[in-house]
Each structure stands twice: as structure tokens, then as C-alpha cells.
C-alpha positions as CSV (number, residue, x, y, z in Angstrom):
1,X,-12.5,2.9,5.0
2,X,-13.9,6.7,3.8
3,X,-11.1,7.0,1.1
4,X,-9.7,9.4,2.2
5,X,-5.9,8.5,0.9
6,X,-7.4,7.5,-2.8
7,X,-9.3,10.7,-2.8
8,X,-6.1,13.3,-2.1
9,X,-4.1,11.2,-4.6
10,X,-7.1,11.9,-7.2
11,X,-7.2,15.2,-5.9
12,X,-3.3,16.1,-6.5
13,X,-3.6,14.3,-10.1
14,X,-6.6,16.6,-10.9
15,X,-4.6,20.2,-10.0
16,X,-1.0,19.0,-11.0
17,X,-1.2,16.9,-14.1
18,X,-1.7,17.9,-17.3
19,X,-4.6,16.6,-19.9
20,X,-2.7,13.9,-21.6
21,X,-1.8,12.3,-18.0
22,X,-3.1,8.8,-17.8
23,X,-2.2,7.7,-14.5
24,X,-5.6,6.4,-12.5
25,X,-6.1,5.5,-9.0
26,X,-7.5,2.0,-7.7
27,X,-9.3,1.8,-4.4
28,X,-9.1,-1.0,-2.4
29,X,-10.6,-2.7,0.9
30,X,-11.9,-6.1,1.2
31,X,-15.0,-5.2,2.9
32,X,-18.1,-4.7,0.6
33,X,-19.9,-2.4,2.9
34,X,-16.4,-0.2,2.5
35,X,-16.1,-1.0,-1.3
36,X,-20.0,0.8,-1.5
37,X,-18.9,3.4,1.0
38,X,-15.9,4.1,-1.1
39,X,-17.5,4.9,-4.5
40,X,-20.0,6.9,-2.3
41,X,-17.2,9.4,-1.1
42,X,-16.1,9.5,-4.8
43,X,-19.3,9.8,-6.3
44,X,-19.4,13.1,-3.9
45,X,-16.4,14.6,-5.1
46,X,-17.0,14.5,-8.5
47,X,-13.3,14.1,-9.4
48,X,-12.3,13.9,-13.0
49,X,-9.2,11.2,-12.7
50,X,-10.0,7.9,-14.0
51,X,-10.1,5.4,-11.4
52,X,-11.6,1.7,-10.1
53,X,-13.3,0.6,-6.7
54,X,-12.0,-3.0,-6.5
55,X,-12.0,-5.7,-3.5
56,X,-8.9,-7.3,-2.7
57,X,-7.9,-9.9,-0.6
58,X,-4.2,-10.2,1.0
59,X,-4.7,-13.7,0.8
60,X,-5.4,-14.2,-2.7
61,X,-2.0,-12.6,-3.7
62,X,1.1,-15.3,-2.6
63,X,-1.6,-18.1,-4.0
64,X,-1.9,-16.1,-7.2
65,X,1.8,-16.0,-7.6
66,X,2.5,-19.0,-7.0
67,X,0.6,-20.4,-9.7
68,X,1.9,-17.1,-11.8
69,X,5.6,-18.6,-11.6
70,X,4.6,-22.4,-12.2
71,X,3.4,-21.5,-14.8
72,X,6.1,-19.4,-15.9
73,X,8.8,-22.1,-15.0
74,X,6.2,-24.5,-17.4
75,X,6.5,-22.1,-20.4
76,X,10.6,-21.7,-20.1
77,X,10.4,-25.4,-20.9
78,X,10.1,-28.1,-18.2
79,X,7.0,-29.7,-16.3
80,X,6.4,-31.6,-13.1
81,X,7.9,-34.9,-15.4
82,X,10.6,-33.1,-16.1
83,X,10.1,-33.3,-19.7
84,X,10.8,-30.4,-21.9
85,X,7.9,-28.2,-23.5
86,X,7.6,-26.6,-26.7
87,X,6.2,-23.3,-25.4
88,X,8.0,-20.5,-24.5
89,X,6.3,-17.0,-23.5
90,X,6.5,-15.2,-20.9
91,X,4.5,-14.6,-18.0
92,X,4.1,-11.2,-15.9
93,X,3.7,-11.7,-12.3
94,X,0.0,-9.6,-11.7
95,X,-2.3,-9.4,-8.6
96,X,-5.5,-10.4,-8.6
97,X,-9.4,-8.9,-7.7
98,X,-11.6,-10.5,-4.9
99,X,-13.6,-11.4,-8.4
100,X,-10.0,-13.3,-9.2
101,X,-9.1,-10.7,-12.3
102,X,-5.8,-9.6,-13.3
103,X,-4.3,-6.5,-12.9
104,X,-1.2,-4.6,-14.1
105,X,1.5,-3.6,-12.2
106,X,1.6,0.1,-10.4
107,X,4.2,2.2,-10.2
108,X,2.8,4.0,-6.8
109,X,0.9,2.1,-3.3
110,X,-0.5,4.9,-0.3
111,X,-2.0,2.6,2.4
112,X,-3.1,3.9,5.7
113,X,-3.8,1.2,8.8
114,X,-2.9,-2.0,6.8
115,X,-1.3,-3.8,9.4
116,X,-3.9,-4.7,12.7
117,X,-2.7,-9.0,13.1
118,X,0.7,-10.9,13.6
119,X,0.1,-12.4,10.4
120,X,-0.7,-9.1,8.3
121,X,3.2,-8.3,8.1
122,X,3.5,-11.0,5.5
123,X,0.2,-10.8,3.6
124,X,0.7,-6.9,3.3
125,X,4.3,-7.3,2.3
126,X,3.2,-10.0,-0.6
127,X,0.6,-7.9,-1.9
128,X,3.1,-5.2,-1.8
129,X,5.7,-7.1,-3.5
130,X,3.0,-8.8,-6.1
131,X,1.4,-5.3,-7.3
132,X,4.3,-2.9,-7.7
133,X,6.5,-2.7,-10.9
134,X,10.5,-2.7,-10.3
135,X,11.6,0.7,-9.1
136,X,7.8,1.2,-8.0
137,X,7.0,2.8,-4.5
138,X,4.9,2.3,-1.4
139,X,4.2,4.4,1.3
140,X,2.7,3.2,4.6
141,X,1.3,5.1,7.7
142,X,0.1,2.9,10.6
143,X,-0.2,2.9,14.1
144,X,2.8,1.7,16.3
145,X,4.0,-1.4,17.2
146,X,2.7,-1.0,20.8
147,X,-1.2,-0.6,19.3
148,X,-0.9,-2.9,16.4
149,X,-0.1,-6.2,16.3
150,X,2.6,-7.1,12.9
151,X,4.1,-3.5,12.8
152,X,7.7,-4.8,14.2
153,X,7.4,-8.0,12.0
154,X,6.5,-5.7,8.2
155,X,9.8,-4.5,7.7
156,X,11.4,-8.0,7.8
157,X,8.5,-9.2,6.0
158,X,9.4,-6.9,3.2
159,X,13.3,-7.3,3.1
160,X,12.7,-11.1,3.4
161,X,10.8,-10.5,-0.6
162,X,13.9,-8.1,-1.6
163,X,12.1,-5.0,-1.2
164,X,14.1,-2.0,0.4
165,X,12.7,-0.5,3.6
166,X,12.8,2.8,5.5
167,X,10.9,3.1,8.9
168,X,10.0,6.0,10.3
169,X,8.7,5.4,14.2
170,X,7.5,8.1,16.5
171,X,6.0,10.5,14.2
172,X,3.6,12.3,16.8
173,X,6.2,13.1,19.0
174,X,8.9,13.7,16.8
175,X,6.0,16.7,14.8
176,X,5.8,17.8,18.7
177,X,9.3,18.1,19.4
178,X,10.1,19.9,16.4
179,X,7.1,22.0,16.8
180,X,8.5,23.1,20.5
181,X,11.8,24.0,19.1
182,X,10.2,26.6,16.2
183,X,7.8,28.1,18.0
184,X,6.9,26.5,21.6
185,X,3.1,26.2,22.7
186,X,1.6,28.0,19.8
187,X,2.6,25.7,17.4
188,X,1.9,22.6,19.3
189,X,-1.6,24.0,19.6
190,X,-1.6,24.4,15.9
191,X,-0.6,20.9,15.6
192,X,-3.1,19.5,17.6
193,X,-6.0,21.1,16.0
194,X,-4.7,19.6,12.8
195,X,-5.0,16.4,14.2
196,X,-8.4,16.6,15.5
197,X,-9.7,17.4,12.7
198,X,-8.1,13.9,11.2
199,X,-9.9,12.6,14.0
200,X,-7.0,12.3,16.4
201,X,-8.1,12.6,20.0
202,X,-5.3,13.1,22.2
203,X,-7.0,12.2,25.6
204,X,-8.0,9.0,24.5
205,X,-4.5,8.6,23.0
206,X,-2.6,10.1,25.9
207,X,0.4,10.0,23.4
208,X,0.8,6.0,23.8
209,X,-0.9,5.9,20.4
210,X,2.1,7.1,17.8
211,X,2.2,6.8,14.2
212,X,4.7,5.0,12.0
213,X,5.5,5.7,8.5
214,X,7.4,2.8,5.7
215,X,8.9,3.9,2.7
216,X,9.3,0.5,0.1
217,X,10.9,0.7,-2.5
218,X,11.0,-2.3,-5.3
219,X,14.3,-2.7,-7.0
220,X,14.6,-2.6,-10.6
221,X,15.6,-6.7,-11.2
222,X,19.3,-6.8,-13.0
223,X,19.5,-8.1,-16.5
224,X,20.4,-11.7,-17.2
225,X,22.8,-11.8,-19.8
């Protein structure tokens, strides 16, 4: 809840983009103590990347498009009578603000510790599938499935909505086994200062507590012809 993923993305769009670069970065919680604690951090890091502070609520998303493709299926020209309408535009499937306003589509999600209940696979995977454009991008990090209820259920949640998914489990020990091999105890020690200082503490973990990393990707929807 400090930012900490929104900041480095506003950071890395700050020293690697150029001046015309219009890309901006929304934060999100749903907790309004976290939504004030968030512009907080920003406000202290003075960052100059446009960017929003905005509640959202997992819920509100399937609801939202729901209604998003009734109407849609209303406007291509037929009703709950089954009677044919004269109006036809088009609607763009959005996601929606705790406040209930519409946003665009991103190209880009970075979400750390999303998934906590069972039923958090699904609402995740919704908002997911609701806020990115086709050929958009998310990338996860969690805990594992053995300290996190919903973990084992997200990637089917995801392939269920179309979206493509590649899990990465173990990622502590896999960092530690690599580490071994390269360099032995030095660079474990290395390794486990870096983590401390992300607030890792290893004897409360005792390595049951492992990461696990989800790379989604949206396919681009074929043309009709």
C-alpha cells in the first residue's frame, strides 16, 4: 500500500522516455487510508510523469461490463423484445473508478500482492481482462499458493477470460539456487541483504514464504470479416 510498484514505473518513465512521451501511471488500492498514503509517497518524490490516485474496486468491474456489452448488443440492433433498433455505435468495453467513472484501456498492469481470498482469482482476472487493451500486458508478483489463498485458482481464472498465462513459482529459491551455482555463499549473502531491505525477513519466512510471478498477456481479437 506505500506505492512502491507505481513509483519505479514513474521513476523508469522519468530517466528513459523522451519529452514528447505521454504515457502516465494510475495508482490504485481500494482502501482510502492507502489512496491518501499513496499520493503522500508521490507528493515526496516529486516525480515529473503525469499520473492519477484512483480507488478501484474488483467488484465493480464484471458488473460494469456486463452492462458495457448489453448495451453494446442493444446498439448492434436488438433489445430484450427482440425488436430491432435504429441505433448503431459502438461501445468500448472500460473499467470503472470506486466514484463509478470511466476509464481508457492500458496498454501495461504491475500489481504486487493482489491475490489474498479464494475468490480474488476471478475478481483480479476480470479487472485484468476489463482494463487492458488487446496485445496489453500484466505482470503479477504474489506470494505462493501455500500463503495465499486464490494463487492456484488465477491462472485458470485468466485462461477461462482468453487471456494467455505464464507462471513463474519458486522464485526465492530458484534466485538462491542460481546464486550458489555463480558464486556460492557470497552471493546468497548478497541476495539476502537485498531482500531485507524489501522487507523480506527470512526467519520469520524460514523459506515456506516464496514468491510467484504471472505474465498475462491479452490477445489482439481477430478481425471479423
Amino acid at each position: 500500500g506505500c506505492g512502491l510498484v507505481g513509483l519505479t514505473a514513474a521513476t523508469l518513465l522519468q530517466n528513459h522516455t523522451d519529452e514528447d512521451n505521454d504515457d502516465k501511471v494510475i495508482f490504485t488500492d481500494y482502501n482510502p487510508v492507502v489512496l491518501e498514503n499513496l499520493q503522500k509517497n508521490i507528493d515526496l518524490n516529486d516525480f515529473d510523469v503525469d499520473h492519477k490516485v484512483l480507488g478501484l474496486d474488483w467488484f465493480d468491474q464484471e458488473e460494469h461490463q456486463e452492462q458495457q456489452q448489453q448495451q453494446q448488443q442493444s446498439d448492434d440492433g436488438s433489445d430484450t423484445t427482440g425488436e430491432e433498433t435504429t441505433t448503431n455505435t459502438t461501445t468500448t468495453t472500460t473499467w470503472v473508478d470506486v466514484e463509478g467513472n470511466e476509464h481508457a484501456k492500458v496498454r501495461l498492469i504491475l500489481g504486487a500482492d493482489l491475490i489474498v481470498c479464494t475468490n480474488d482469482a476471478d475478481l483480479v482476472a476480470s479487472t485484468i481482462d476489463s482494463a487492458l487493451i488487446d496485445g496489453g500486458k500484466a505482470f503479477i508478483l504474489g506470494a505462493d499458493q501455500y500463503t495465499r489463498f486464490g494463487v492456484q485458482n488465477f491462472p485458470d481464472a485468466c485462461r477461462q477470460l482468453g487471456l494467455k498465462v505464464t507462471v513463474h513459482e519458486d522464485l526465492l529459491e530458484t534466485n538462491f539456487a542460481v546464486a550458489e551455482e555463480v558464486d556460492g555463499e557470497v552471493q546468497q549473502e548478497q541476495l539476502m541483504e537485498e531482500l531485507e531491505l524489501g522487507g523480506y525477513n527470512q526467519r520469520a519466512a524460514t523459506m515456506a514464504h516464496d514468491f510467484t510471478f504471472f505474465h498475462i498477456t491479452k490477445p489482439i481479437a481477430k478481425a471479423v470479416a
